[in-house]
ZADRENTOR-801184 format. One record per atom (N, C-alpha, C): residue number from 1; residue in one letter; chain; atom name; x, z, y. Coordinates in steps of 0.001 Angstrom, whole numbers, plus 500000, padded with zeros to 6 digits. Layout:
# residues N
@voro->NUM; torba->a; donu->A; lumgu->CA; xx->X; zz->Z; yy->Y
...
This chain:
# residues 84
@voro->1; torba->x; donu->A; lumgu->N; xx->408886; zz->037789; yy->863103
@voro->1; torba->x; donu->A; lumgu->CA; xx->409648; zz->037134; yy->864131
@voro->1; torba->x; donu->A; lumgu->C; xx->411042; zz->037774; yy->864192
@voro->2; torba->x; donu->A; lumgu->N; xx->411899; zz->036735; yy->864228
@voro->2; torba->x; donu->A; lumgu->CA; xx->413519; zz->037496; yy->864495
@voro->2; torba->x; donu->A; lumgu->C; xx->413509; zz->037736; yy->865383
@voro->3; torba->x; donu->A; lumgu->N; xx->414579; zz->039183; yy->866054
@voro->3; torba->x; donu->A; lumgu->CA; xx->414731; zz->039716; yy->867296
@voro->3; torba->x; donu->A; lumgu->C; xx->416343; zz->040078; yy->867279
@voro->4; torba->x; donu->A; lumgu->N; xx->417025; zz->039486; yy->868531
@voro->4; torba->x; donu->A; lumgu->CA; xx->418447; zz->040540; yy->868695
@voro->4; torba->x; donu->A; lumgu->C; xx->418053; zz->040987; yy->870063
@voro->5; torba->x; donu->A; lumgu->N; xx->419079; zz->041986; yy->869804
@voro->5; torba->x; donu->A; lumgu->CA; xx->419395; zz->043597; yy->870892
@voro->5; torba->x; donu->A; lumgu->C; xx->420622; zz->043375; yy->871189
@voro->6; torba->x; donu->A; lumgu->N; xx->420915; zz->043430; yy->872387
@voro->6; torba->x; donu->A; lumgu->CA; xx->422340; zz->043670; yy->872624
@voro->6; torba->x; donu->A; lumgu->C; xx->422577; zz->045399; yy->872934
@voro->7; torba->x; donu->A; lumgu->N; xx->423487; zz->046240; yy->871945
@voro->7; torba->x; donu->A; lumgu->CA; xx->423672; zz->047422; yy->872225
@voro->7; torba->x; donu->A; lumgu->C; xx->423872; zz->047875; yy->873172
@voro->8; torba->x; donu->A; lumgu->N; xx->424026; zz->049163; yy->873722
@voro->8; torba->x; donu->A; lumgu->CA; xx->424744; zz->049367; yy->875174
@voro->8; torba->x; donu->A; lumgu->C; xx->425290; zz->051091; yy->874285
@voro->9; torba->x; donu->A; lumgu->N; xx->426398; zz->051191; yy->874495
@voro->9; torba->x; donu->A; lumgu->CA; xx->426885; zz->052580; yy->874597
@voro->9; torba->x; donu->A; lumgu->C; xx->427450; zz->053107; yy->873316
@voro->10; torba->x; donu->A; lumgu->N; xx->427298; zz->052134; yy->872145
@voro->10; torba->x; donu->A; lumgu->CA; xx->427817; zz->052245; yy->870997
@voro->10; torba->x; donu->A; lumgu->C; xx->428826; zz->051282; yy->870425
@voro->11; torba->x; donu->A; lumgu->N; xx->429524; zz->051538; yy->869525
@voro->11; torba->x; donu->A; lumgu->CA; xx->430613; zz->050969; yy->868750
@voro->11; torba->x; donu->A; lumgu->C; xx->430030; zz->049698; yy->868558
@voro->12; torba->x; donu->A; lumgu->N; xx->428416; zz->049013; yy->867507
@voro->12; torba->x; donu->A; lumgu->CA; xx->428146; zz->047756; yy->867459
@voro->12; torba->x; donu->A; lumgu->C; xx->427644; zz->047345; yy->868490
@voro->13; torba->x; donu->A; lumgu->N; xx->427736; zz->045805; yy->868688
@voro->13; torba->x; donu->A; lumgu->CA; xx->427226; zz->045330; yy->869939
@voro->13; torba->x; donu->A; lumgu->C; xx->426439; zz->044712; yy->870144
@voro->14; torba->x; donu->A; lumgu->N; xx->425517; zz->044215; yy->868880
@voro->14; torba->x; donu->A; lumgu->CA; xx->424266; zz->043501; yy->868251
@voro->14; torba->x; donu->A; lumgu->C; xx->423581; zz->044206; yy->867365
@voro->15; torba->x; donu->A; lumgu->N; xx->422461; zz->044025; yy->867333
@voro->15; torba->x; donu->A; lumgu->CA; xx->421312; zz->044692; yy->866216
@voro->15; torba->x; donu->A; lumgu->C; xx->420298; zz->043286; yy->866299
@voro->16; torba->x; donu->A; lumgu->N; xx->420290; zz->041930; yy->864623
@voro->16; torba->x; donu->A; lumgu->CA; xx->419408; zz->041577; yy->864508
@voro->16; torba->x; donu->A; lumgu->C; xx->418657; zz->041612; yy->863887
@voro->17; torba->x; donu->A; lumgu->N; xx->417081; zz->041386; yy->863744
@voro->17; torba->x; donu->A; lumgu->CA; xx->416050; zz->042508; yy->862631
@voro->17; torba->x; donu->A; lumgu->C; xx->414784; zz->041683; yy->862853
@voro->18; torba->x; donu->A; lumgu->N; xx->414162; zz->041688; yy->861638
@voro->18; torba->x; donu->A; lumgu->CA; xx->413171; zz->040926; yy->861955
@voro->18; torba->x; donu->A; lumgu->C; xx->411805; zz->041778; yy->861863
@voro->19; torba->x; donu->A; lumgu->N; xx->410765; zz->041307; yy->862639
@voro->19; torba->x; donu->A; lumgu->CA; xx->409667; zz->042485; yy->862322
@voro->19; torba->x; donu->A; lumgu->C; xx->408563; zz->041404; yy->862502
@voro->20; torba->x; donu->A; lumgu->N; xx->407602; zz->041999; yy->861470
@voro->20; torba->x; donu->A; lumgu->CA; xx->406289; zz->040790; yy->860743
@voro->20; torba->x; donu->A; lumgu->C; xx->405199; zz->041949; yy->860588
@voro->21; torba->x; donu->A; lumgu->N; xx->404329; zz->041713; yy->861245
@voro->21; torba->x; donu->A; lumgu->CA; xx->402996; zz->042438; yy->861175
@voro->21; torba->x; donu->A; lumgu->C; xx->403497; zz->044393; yy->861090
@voro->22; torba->x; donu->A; lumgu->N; xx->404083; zz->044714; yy->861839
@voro->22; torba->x; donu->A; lumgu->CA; xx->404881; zz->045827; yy->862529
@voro->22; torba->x; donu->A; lumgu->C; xx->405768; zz->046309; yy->861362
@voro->23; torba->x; donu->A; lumgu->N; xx->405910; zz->045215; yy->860576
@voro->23; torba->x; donu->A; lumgu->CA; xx->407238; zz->046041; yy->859380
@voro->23; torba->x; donu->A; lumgu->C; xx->408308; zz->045504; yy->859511
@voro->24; torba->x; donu->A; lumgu->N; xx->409539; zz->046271; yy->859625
@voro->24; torba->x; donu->A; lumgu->CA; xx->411108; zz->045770; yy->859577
@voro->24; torba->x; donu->A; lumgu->C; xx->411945; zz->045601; yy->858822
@voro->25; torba->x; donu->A; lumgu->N; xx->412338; zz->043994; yy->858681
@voro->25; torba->x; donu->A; lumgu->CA; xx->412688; zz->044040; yy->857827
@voro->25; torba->x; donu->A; lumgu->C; xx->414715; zz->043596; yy->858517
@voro->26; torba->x; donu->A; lumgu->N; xx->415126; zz->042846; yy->857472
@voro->26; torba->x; donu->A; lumgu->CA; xx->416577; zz->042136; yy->857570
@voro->26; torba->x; donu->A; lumgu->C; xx->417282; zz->042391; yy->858759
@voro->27; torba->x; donu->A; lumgu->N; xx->417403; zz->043680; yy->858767
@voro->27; torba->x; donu->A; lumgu->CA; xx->418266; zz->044438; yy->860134
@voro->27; torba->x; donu->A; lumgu->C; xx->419978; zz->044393; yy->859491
@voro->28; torba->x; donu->A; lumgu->N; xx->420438; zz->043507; yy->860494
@voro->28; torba->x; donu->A; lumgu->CA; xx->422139; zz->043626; yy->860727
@voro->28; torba->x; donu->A; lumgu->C; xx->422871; zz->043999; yy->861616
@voro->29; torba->x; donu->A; lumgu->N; xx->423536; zz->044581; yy->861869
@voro->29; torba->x; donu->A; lumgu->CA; xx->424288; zz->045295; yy->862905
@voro->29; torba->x; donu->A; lumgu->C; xx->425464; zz->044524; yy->862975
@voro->30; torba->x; donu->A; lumgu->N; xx->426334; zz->043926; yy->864309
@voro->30; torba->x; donu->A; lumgu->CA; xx->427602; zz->043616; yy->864144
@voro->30; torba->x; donu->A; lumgu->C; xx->428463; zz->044870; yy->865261
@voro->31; torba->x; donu->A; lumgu->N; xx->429369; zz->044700; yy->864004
@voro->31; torba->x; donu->A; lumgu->CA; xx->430515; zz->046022; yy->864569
@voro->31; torba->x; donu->A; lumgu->C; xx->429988; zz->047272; yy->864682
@voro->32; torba->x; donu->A; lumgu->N; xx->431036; zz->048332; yy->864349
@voro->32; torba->x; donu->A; lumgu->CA; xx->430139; zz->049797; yy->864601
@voro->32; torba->x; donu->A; lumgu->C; xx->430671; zz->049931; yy->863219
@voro->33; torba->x; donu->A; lumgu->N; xx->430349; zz->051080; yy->862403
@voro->33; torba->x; donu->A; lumgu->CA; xx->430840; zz->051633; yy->861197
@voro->33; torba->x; donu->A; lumgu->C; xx->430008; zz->050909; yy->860035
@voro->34; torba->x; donu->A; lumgu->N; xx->430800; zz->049879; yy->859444
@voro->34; torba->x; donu->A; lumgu->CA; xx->429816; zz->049170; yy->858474
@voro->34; torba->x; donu->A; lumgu->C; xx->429170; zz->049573; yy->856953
@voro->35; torba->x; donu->A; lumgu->N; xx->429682; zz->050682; yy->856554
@voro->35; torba->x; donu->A; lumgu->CA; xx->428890; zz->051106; yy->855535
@voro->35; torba->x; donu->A; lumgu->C; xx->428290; zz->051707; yy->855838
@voro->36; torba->x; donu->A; lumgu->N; xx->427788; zz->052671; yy->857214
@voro->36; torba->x; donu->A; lumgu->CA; xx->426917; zz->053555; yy->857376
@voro->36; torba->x; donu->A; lumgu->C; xx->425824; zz->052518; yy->857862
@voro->37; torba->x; donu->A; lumgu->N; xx->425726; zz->052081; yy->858626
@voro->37; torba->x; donu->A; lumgu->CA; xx->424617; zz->050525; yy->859030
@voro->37; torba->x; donu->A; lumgu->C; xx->424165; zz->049954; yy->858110
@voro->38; torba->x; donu->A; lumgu->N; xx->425389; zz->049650; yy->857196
@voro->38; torba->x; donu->A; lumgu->CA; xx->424581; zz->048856; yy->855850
@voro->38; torba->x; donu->A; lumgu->C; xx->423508; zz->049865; yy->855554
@voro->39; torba->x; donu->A; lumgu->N; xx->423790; zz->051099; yy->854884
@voro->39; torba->x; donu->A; lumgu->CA; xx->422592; zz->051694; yy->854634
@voro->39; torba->x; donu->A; lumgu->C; xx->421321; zz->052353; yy->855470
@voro->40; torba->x; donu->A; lumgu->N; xx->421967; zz->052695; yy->856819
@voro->40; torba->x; donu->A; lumgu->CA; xx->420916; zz->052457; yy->857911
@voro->40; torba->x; donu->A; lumgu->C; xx->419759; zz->051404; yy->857571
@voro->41; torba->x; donu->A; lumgu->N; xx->420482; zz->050276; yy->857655
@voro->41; torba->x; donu->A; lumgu->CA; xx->419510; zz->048361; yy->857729
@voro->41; torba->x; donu->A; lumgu->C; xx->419061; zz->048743; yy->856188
@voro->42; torba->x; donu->A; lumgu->N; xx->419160; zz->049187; yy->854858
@voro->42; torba->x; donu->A; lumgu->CA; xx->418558; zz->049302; yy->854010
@voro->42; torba->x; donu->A; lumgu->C; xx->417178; zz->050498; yy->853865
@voro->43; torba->x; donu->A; lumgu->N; xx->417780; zz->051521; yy->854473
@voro->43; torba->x; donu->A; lumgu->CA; xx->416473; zz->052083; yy->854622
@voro->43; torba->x; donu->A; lumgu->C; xx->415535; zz->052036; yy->855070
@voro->44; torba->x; donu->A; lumgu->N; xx->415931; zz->051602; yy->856142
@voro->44; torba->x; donu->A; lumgu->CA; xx->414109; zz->051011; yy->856995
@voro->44; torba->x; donu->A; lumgu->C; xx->413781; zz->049480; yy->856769
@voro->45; torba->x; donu->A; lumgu->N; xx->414488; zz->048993; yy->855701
@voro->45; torba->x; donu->A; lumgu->CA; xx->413816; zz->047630; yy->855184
@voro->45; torba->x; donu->A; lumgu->C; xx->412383; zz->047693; yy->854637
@voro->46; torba->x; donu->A; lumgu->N; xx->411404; zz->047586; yy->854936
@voro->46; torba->x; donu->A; lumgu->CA; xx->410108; zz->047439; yy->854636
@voro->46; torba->x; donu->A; lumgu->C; xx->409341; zz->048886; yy->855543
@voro->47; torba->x; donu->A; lumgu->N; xx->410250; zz->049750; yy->856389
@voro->47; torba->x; donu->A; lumgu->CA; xx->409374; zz->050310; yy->857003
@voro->47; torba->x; donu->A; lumgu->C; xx->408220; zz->049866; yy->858360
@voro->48; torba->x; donu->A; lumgu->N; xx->407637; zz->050485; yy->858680
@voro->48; torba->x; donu->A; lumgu->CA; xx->406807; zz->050314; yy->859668
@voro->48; torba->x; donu->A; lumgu->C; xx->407818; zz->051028; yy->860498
@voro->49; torba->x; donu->A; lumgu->N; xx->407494; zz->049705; yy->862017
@voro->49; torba->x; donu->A; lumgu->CA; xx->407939; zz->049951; yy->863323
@voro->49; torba->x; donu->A; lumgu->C; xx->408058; zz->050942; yy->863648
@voro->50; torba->x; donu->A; lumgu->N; xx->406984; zz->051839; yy->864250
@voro->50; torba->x; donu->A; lumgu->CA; xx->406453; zz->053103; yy->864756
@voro->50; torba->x; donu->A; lumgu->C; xx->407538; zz->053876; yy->864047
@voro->51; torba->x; donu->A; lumgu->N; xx->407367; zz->053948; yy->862672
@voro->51; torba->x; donu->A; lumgu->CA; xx->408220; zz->055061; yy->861962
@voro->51; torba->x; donu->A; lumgu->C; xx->409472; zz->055076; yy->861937
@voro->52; torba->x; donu->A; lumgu->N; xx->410174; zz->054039; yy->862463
@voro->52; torba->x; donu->A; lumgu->CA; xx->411404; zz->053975; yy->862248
@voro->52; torba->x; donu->A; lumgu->C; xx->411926; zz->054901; yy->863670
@voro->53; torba->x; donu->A; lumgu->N; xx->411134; zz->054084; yy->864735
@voro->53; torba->x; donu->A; lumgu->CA; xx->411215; zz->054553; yy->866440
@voro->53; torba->x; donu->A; lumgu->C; xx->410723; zz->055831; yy->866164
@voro->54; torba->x; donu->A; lumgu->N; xx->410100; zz->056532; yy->865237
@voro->54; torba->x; donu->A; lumgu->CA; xx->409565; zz->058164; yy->865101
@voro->54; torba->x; donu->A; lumgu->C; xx->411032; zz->058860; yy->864454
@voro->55; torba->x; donu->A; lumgu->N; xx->411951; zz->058412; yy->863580
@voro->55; torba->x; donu->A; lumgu->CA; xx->412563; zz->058843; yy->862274
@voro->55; torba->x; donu->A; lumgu->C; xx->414272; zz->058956; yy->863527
@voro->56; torba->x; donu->A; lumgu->N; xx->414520; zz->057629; yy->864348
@voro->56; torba->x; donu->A; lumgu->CA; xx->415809; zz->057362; yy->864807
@voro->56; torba->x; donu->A; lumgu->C; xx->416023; zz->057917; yy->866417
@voro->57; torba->x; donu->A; lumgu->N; xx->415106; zz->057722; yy->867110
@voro->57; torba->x; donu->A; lumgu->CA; xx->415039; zz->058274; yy->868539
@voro->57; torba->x; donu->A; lumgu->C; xx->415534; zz->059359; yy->868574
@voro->58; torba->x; donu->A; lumgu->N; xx->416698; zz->059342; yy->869825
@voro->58; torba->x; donu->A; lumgu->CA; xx->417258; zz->060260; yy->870303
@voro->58; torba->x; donu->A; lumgu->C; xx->418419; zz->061198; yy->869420
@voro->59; torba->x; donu->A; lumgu->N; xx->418668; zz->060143; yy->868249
@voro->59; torba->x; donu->A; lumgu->CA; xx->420758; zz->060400; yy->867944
@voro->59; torba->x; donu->A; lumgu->C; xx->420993; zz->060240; yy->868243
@voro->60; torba->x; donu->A; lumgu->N; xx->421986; zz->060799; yy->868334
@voro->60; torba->x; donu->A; lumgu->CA; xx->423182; zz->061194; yy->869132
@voro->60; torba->x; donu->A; lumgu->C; xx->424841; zz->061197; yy->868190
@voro->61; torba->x; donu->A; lumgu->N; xx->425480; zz->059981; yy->869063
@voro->61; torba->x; donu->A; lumgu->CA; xx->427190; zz->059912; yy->868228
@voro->61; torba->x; donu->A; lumgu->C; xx->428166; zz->060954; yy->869165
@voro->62; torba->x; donu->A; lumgu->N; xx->428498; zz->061732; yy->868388
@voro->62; torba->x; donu->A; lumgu->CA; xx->429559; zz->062699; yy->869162
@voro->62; torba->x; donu->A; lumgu->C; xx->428765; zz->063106; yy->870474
@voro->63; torba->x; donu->A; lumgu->N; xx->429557; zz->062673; yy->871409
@voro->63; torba->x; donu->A; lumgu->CA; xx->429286; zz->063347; yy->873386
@voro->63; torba->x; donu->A; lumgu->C; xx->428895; zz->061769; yy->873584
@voro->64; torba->x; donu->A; lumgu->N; xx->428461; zz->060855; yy->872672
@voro->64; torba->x; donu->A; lumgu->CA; xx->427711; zz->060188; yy->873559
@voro->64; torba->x; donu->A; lumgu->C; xx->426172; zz->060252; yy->873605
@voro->65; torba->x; donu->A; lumgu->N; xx->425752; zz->059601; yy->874342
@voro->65; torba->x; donu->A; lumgu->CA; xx->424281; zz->060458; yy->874652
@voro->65; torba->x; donu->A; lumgu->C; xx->423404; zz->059253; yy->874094
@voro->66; torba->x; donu->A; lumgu->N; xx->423833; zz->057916; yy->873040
@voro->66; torba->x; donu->A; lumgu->CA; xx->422814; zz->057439; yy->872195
@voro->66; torba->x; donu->A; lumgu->C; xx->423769; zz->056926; yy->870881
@voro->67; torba->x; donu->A; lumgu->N; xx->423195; zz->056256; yy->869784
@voro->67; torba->x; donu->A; lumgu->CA; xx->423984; zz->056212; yy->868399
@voro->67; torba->x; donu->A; lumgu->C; xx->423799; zz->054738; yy->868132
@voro->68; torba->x; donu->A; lumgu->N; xx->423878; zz->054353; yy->867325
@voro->68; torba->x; donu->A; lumgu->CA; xx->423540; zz->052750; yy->866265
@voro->68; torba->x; donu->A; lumgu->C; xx->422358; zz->053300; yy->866050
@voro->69; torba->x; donu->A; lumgu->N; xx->421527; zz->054156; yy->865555
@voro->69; torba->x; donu->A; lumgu->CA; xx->420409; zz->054439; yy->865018
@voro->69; torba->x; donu->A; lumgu->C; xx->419711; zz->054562; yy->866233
@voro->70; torba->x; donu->A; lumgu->N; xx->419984; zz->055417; yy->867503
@voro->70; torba->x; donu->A; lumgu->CA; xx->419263; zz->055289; yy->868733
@voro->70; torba->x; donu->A; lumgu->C; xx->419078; zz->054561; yy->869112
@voro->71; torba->x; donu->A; lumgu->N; xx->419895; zz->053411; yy->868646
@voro->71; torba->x; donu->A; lumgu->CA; xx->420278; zz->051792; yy->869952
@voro->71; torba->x; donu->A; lumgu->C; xx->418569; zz->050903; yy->868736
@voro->72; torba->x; donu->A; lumgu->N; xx->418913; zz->050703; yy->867731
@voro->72; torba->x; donu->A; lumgu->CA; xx->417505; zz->050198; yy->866483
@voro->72; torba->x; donu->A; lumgu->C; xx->416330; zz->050699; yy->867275
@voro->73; torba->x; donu->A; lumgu->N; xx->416566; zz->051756; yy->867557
@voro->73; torba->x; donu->A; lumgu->CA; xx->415091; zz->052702; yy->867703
@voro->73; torba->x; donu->A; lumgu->C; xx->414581; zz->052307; yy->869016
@voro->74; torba->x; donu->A; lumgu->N; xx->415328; zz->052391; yy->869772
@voro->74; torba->x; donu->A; lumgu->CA; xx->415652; zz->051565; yy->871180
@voro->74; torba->x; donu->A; lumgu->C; xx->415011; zz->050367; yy->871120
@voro->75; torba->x; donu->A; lumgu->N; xx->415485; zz->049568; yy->870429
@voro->75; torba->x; donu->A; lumgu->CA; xx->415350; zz->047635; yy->870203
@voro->75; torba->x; donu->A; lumgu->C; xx->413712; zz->047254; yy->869790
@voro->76; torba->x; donu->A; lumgu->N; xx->413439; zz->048971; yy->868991
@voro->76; torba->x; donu->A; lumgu->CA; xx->412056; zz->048099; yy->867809
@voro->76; torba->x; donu->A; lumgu->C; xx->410747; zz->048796; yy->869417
@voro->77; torba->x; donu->A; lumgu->N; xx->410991; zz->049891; yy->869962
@voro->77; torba->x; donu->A; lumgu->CA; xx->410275; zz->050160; yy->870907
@voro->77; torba->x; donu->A; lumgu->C; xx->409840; zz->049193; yy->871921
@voro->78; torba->x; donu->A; lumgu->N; xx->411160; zz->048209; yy->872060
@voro->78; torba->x; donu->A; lumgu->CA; xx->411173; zz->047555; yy->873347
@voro->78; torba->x; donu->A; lumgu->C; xx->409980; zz->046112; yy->872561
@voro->79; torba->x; donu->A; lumgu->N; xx->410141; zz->045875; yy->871384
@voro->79; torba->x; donu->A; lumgu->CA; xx->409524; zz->045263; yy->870637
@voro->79; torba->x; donu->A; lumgu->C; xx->407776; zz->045050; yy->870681
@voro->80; torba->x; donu->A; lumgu->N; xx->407481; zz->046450; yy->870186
@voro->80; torba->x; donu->A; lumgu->CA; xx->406081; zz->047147; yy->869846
@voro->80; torba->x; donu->A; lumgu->C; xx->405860; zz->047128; yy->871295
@voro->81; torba->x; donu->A; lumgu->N; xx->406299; zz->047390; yy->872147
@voro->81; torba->x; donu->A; lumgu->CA; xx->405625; zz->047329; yy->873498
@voro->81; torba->x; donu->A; lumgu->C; xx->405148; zz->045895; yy->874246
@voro->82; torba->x; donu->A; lumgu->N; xx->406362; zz->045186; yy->873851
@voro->82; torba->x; donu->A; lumgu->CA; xx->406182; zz->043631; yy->873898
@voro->82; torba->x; donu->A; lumgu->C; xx->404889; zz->043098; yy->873178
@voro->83; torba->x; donu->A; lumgu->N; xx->404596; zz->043802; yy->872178
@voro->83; torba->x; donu->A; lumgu->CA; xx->403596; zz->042962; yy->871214
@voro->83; torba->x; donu->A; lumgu->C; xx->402434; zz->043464; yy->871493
@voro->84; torba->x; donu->A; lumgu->N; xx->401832; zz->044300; yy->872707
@voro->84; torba->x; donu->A; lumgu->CA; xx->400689; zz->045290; yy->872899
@voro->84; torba->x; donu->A; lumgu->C; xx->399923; zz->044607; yy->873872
């Protein structure tokens, strides 16, 4: 099933990603630093949910107190909880 996130507190302001029997796949980020996202959205292409929300929770960009990778980790939680 496709899912968007609207960010809060970071440079991008969307995260959309799709997740199918708890694996994630076709994650895009708009805005925010685009080659680091690109490879963000490539690495956890075929991971499991859980692991991604285990691997990204709680980065941190500079003095702010969540990241692009926190905000994903954020999105797939709010997800997996939805689906329980």
């Amino acid at each position: 099933m496709k899912y968007r996130y609207k960010t809060q507190g970071t440079c991008s302001q969307m995260i959309e990603m799709e997740v199918n029997d708890g694996i994630v796949s076709n994650v895009v980020f708009y805005g925010g630093c685009d080659g680091n996202l690109k490879g963000i959205s490539r690495l956890v292409e075929g991971m499991r949910a859980e692991d991604v929300v285990s691997r990204l929770s709680g980065i941190r960009c500079g003095m702010k107190s969540t990241s692009c990778p926190d905000q994903l980790a954020y999105a797939l939680d709010k997800i997996l909880k939805k689906n329980d």
